[in-house]
C-alpha positions in Angstrom: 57.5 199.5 -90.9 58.1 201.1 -94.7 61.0 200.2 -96.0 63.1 202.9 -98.7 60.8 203.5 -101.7 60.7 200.7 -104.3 59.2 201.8 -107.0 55.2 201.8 -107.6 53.7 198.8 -107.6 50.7 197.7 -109.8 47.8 195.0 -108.3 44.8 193.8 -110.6 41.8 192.3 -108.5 43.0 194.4 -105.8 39.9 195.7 -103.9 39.5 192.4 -101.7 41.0 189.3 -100.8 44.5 188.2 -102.3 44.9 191.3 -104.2 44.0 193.5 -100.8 46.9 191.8 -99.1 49.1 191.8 -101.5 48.5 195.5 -101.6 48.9 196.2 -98.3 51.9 193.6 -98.1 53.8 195.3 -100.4 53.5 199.4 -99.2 54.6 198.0 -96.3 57.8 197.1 -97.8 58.5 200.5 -99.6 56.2 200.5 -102.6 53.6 203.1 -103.7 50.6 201.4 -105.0 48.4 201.6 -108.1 45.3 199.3 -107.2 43.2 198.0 -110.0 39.7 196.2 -109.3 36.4 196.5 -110.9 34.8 198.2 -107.4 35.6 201.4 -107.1 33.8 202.4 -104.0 35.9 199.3 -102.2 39.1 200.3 -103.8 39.1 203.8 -102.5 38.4 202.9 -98.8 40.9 200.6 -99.2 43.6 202.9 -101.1 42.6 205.4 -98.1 43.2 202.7 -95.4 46.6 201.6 -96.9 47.5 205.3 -97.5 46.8 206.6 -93.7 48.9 202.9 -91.9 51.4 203.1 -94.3 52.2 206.5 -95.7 53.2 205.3 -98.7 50.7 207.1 -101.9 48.1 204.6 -103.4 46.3 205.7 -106.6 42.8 203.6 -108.1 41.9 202.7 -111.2 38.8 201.2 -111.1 38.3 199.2 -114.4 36.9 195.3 -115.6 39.6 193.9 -117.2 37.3 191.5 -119.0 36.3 194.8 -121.0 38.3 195.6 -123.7 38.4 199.5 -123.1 39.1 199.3 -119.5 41.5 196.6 -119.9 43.0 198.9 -122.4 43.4 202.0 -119.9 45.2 200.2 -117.5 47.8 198.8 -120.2 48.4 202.4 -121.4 49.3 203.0 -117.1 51.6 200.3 -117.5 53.4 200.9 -120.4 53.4 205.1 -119.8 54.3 205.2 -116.2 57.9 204.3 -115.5 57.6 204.6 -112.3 56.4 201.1 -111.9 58.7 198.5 -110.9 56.1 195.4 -110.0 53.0 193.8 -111.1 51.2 191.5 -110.0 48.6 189.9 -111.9 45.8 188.5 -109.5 42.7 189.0 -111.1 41.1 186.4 -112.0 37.6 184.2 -112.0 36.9 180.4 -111.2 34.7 177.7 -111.9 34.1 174.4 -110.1 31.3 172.8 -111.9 32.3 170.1 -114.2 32.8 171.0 -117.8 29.7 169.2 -118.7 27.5 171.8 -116.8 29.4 174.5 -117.3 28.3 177.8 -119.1 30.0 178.2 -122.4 29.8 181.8 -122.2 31.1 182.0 -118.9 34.0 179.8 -119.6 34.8 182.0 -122.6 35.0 185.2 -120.4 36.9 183.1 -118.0 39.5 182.8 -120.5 39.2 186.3 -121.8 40.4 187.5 -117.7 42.4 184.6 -116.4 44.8 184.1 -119.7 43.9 187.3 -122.4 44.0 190.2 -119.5 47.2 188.5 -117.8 49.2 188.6 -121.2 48.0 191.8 -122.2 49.4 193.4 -119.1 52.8 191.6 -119.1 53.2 192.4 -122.6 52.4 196.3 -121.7 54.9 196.4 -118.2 57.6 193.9 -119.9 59.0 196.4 -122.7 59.6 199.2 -120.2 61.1 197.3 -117.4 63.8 195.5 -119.9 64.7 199.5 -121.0 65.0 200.6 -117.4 67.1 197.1 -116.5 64.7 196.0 -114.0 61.2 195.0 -112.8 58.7 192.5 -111.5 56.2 190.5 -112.4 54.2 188.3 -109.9 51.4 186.0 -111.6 49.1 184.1 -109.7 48.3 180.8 -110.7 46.6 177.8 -109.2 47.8 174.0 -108.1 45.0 173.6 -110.7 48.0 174.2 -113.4 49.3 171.0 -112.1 46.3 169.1 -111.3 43.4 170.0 -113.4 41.6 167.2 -112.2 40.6 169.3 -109.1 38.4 171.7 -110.2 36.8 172.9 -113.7 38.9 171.7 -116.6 39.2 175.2 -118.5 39.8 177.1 -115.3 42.9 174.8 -114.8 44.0 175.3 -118.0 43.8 179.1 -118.1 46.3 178.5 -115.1 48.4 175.9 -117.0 48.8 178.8 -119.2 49.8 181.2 -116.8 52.5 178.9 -115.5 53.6 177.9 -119.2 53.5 181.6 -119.7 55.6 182.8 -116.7 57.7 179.8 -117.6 58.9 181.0 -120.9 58.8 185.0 -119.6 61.5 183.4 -117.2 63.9 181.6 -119.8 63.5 185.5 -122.3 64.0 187.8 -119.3 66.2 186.4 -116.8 69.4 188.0 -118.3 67.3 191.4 -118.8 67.0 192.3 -114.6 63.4 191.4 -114.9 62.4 188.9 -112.1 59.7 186.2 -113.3 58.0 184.8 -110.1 54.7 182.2 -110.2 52.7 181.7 -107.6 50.2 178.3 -107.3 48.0 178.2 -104.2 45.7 175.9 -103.1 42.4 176.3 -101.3 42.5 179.8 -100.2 39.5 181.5 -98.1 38.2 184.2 -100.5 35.2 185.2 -101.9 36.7 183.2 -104.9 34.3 180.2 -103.8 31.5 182.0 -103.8 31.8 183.5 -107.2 32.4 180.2 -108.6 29.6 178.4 -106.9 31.3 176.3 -103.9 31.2 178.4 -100.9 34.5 177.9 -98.9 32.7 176.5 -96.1 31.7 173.7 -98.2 35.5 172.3 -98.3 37.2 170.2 -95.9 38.4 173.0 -93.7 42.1 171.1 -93.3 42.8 172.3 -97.4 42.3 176.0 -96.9 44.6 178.3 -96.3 43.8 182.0 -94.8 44.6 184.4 -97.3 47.3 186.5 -95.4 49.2 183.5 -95.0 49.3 182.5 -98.4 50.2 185.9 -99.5 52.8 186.1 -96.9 54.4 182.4 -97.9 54.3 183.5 -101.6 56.0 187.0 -100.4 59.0 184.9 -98.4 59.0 182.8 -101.6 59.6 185.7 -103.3 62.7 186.8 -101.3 64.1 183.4 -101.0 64.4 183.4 -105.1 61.9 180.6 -105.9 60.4 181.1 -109.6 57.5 178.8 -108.2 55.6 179.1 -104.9 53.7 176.9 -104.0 52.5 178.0 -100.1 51.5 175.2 -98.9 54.2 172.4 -99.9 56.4 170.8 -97.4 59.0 170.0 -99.2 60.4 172.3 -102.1 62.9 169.0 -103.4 59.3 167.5 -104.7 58.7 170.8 -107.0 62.3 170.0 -107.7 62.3 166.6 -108.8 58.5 167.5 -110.2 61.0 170.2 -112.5 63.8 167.5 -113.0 61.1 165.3 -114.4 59.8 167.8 -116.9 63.4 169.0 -118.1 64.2 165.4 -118.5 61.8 165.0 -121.5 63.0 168.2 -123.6 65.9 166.3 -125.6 63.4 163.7 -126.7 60.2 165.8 -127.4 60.9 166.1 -131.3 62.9 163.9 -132.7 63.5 162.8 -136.7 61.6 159.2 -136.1 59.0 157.5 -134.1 59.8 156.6 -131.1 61.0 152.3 -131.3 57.8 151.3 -129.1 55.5 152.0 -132.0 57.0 149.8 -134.7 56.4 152.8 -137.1 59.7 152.0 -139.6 60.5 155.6 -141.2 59.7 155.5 -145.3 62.8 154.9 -147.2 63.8 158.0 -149.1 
């Protein structure tokens, strides 16, 4: 059932997998929906779907957000239309070769979607939500921004960015009404294997998650006020203490002298 209108509600990658059920997740809950993908004949039918079970009004863009003028027509939606209250940056590419045998140009493109396109949008919806005293962004991530050892080294660290990122949006916004909230999931069954040259069925089938339940972990997440979701962990204290750990190194991160393990003795003046 729709709940009272929240506002409209902006998904990149959102013709198929995560993005879909984000989509359709969210107009269920009371949002109109601007749906962003490269496809455009899959957005519409799945715009007209969403628009026919949920009532709610779903508009397209179709645009590649790795291209500079389509990327550039969706920020000018974001920053002109203050009728959006949420966005959720989802689109994004992967790679699971090692970085060894992986296509320089490709990796460079990978960065220009995963980290360029995510910041261009924020920076676009952000101003507009701060003047209006509220807003949304969602940014998926990976458990790769944790543990790049997993996969292809610059795909995790396009998601380490995305988490530093959302990190610091967190600690400038959180007294502005805008809501900062970072999602990392693991193995999820998308087409996102395929694309990046590991098929899904090719991992141990005990690490993947369905898609709809990820989305809908990351969604209760999302009400129970986490900044980070992380769907498949048992135990939220381990995020916790993972947090606790990194907080505990900020007093001694730049300090006037070497640390006294070196030996280094500072000149004299």
């Amino acid at each position: 059932m729709s709940q009272g209108f929240k506002g409209f509600a902006l998904v990149t990658g959102a013709s198929s997998g995560i993005g879909a059920i984000y989509a359709e997740r969210l107009a269920r809950r009371g949002h109109d929906l601007i749906l962003v993908a490269r496809n455009a004949e899959r957005l519409r039918k799945l715009a007209d779907r969403i628009a026919a079970e949920t009532g709610r009004k779903v508009e397209v863009i179709a645009a590649d957000l790795g291209k500079r003028d389509d990327l550039a027509r969706v920020e000018a939606e974001l920053r002109g239309n203050r009728r959006i209250t949420t966005l959720v940056n989802n689109a994004g590419v992967g790679a699971t070769a090692p970085l060894l045998q992986s296509d320089i140009d490709k990796m460079s493109d990978m960065i220009a979607l995963n980290v360029n396109a995510l910041m261009r949008l924020t920076y676009a919806a952000v101003p507009g939500f701060v003047e209006r005293g509220g807003g949304t962004i969602i940014n998926i991530a990976s458990i790769v921004a944790v543990a790049p050892e997993r996969l292809n080294g610059v795909y995790g660290g396009s998601k380490a960015f995305v988490l530093a990122f959302s990190q610091s949006l967190k600690h400038e916004l959180s007294d502005k009404g805008v809501r900062v909230h970072v999602v990392l999931p693991g193995a999820t069954a998308t087409d996102f294997w395929e694309i990046a040259g590991k098929p899904v069925e090719h991992l141990p089938s005990e690490i993947v998650m369905t898609a709809a339940a990820m989305v809908d972990a990351a969604l209760a997440g999302l009400d129970l006020g986490e900044f980070v979701t992380v769907p498949s962990l048992p135990d939220v204290a381990d995020w916790n203490a993972f947090e606790a750990g990194r907080q505990a190194l900020l007093p001694n991160l730049s300090r006037t002298e070497p640390a006294a393990r070196y030996g280094v003795r500072p000149e004299a003046a």
